[in-house]
C-alpha positions as CSV (number, residue, x, y, z in Angstrom):
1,X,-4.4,-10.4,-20.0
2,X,-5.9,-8.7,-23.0
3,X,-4.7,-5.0,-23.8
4,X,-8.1,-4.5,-24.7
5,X,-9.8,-4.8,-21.5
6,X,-6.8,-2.6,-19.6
7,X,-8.0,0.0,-22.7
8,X,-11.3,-0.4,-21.3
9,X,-10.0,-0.1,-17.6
10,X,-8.8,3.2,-18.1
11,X,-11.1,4.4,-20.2
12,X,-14.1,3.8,-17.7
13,X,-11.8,5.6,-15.2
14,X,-11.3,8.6,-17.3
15,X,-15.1,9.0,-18.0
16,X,-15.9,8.6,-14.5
17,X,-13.8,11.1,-13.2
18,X,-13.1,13.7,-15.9
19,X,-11.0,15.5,-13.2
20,X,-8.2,13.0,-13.3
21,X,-5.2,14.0,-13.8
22,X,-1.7,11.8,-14.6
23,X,-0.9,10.9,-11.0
24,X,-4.8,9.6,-10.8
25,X,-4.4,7.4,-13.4
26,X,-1.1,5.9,-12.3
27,X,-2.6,5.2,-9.3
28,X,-5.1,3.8,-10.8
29,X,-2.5,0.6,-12.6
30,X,-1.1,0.8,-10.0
31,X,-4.0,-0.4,-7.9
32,X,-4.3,-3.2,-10.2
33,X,-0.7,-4.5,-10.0
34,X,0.0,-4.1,-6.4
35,X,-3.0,-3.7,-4.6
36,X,-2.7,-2.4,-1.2
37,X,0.6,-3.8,0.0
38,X,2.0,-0.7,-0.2
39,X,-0.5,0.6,2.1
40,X,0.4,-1.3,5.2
41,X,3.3,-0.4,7.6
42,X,1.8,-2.1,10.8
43,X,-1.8,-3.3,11.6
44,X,-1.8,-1.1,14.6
45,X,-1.0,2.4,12.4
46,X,-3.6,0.8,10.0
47,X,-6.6,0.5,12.1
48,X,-5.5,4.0,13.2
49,X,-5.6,5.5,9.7
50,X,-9.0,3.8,9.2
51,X,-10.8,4.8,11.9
52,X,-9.5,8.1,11.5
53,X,-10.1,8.4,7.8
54,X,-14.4,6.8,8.5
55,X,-14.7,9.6,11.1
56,X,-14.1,12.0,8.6
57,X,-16.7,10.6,6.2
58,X,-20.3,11.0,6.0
59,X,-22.2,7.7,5.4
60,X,-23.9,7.8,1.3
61,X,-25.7,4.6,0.0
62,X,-26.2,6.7,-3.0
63,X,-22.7,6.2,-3.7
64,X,-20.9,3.3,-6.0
65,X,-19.3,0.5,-2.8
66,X,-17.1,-1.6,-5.2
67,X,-15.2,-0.1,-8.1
68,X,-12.5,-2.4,-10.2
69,X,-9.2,-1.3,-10.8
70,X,-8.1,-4.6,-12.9
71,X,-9.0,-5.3,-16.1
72,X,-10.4,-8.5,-14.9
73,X,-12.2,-7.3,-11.8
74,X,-9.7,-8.9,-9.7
75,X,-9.2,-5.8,-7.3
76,X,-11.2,-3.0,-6.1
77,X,-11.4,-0.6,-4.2
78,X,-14.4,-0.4,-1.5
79,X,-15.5,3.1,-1.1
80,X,-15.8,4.2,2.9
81,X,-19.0,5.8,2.3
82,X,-21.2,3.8,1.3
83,X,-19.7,0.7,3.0
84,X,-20.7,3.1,6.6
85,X,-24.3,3.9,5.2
86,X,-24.4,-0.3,5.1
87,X,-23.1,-0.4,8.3
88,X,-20.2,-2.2,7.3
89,X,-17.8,-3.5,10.3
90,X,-14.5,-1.3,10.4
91,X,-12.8,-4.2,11.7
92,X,-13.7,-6.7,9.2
93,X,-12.6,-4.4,6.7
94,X,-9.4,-3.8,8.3
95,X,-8.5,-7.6,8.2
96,X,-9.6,-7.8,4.3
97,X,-7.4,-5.1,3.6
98,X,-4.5,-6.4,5.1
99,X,-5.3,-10.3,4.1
100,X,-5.5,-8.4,0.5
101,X,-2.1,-7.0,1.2
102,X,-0.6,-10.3,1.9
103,X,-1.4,-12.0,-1.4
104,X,-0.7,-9.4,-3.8
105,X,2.6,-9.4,-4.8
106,X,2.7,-7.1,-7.9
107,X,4.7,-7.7,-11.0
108,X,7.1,-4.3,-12.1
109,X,6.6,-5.9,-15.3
110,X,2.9,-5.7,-15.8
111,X,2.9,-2.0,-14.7
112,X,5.2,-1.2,-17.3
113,X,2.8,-3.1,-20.3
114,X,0.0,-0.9,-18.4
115,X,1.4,2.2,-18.0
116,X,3.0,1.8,-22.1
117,X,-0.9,1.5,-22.8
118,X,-1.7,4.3,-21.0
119,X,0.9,6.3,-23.2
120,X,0.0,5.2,-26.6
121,X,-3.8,6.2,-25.5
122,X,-2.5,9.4,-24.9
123,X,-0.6,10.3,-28.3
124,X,-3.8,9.1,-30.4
125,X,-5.9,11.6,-28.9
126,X,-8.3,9.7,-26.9
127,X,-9.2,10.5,-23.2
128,X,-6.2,10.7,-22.0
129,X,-4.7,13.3,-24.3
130,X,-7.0,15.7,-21.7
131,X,-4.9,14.2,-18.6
132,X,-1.3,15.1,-20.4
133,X,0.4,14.6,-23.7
134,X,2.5,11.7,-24.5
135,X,5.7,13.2,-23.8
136,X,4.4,13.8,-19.7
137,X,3.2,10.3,-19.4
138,X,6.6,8.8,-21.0
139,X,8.6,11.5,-18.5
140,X,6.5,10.4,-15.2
141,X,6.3,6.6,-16.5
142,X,10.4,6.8,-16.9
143,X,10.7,8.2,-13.3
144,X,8.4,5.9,-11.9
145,X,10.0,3.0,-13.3
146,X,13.3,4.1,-12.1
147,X,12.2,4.8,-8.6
148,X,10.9,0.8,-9.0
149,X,6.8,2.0,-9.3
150,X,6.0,3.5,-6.3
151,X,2.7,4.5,-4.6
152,X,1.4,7.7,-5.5
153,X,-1.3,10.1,-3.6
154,X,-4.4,11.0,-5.9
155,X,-4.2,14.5,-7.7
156,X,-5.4,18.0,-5.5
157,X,-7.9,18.1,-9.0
158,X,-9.1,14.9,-7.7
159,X,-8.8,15.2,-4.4
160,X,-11.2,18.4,-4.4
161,X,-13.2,16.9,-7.0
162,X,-14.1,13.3,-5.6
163,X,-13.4,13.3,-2.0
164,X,-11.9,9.6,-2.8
165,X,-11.9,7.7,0.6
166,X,-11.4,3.7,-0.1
167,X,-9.9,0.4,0.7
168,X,-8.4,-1.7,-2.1
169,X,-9.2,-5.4,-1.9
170,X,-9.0,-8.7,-4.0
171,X,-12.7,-9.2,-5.1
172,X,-12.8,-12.0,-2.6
173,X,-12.0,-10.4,-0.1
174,X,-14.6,-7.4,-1.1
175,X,-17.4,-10.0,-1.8
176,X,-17.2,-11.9,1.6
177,X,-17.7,-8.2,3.4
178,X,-21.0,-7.9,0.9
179,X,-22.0,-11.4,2.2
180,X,-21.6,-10.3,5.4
181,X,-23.6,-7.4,5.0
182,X,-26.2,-9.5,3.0
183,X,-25.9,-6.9,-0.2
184,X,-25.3,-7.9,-3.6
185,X,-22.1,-7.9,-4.9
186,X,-21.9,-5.3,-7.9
187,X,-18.8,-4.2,-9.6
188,X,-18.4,-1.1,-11.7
């Protein structure tokens, strides 16, 4: 995989959510290299969280339905939202989400590589430098990576700022549900 294009991953990110903040952005990579495994204790507790989570949300076709989180657009996240105002099936995305889950496996690796390009960004001044300064992203990257790169929650800033309610998927898995809901799949 080309550092370039996780460059351009992260920079998209940044300029579409200038509230980020360094937990955001891990989350981010870390979307990319693990999906949703993480995510998934039972099915049961799942569904629960889900349903729960759409209750909450106010259907908006206005807003963006698939976002990539890999360089390559091989996962996404599919935002609640929008997938309600299309009258999307909560059960069939339940069962992409955990299908999703079961064939990502996540390399420790690649998140390191990622989150190493996420702090060089940082000390040359771009973006990032207005998320935290090289010396924070080294200091959360070294915890992380000792704590074997755990899941994150998004920031409060971003939390406040972007209501984020999703689903990360394989783009498969987030294509088939646009099939089934006869909309175009488009990524951004």
């Amino acid at each position: 995989m080309s550092e370039e294009r996780v460059v351009a991953l992260i920079r998209a990110h940044l300029q579409r959510y200038p509230e980020a903040q360094i937990a955001d952005m891990y989350k981010l990579l870390h979307q990319g290299v693990f999906g949703p495994g993480h995510a998934i204790v039972s099915k049961k507790a799942t569904r629960e969280w889900l349903e729960h989570e759409a209750g909450q949300q106010t259907p908006a076709a206005d807003e963006m339905l698939i976002e990539s989180v890999h360089p390559d657009g091989l996962m996404v996240r599919v935002h609640l939202r929008p997938y309600l105002a299309h009258r999307g099936s909560l059960s069939a995305l339940l069962d992409a989400f955990v299908r999703s889950a079961e064939r990502v496996q996540g390399d420790p690796d690649t998140m390191a590589r990622w989150w190493g390009l996420f702090q060089v960004l940082c000390a040359q001044g771009e973006l990032c430098s207005r998320v935290c300064e090289q010396r924070e992203a080294i200091l959360f990257g070294r915890v992380r990576a000792q704590e074997n790169w755990p899941a994150v929650h998004h920031s409060p800033a971003y939390c406040q700022a972007y209501r984020p309610a999703y689903r990360v998927l394989i783009a498969t898995e987030a294509e088939a549900l646009c099939r089934k809901l006869k909309i175009p799949f488009l990524m951004t």
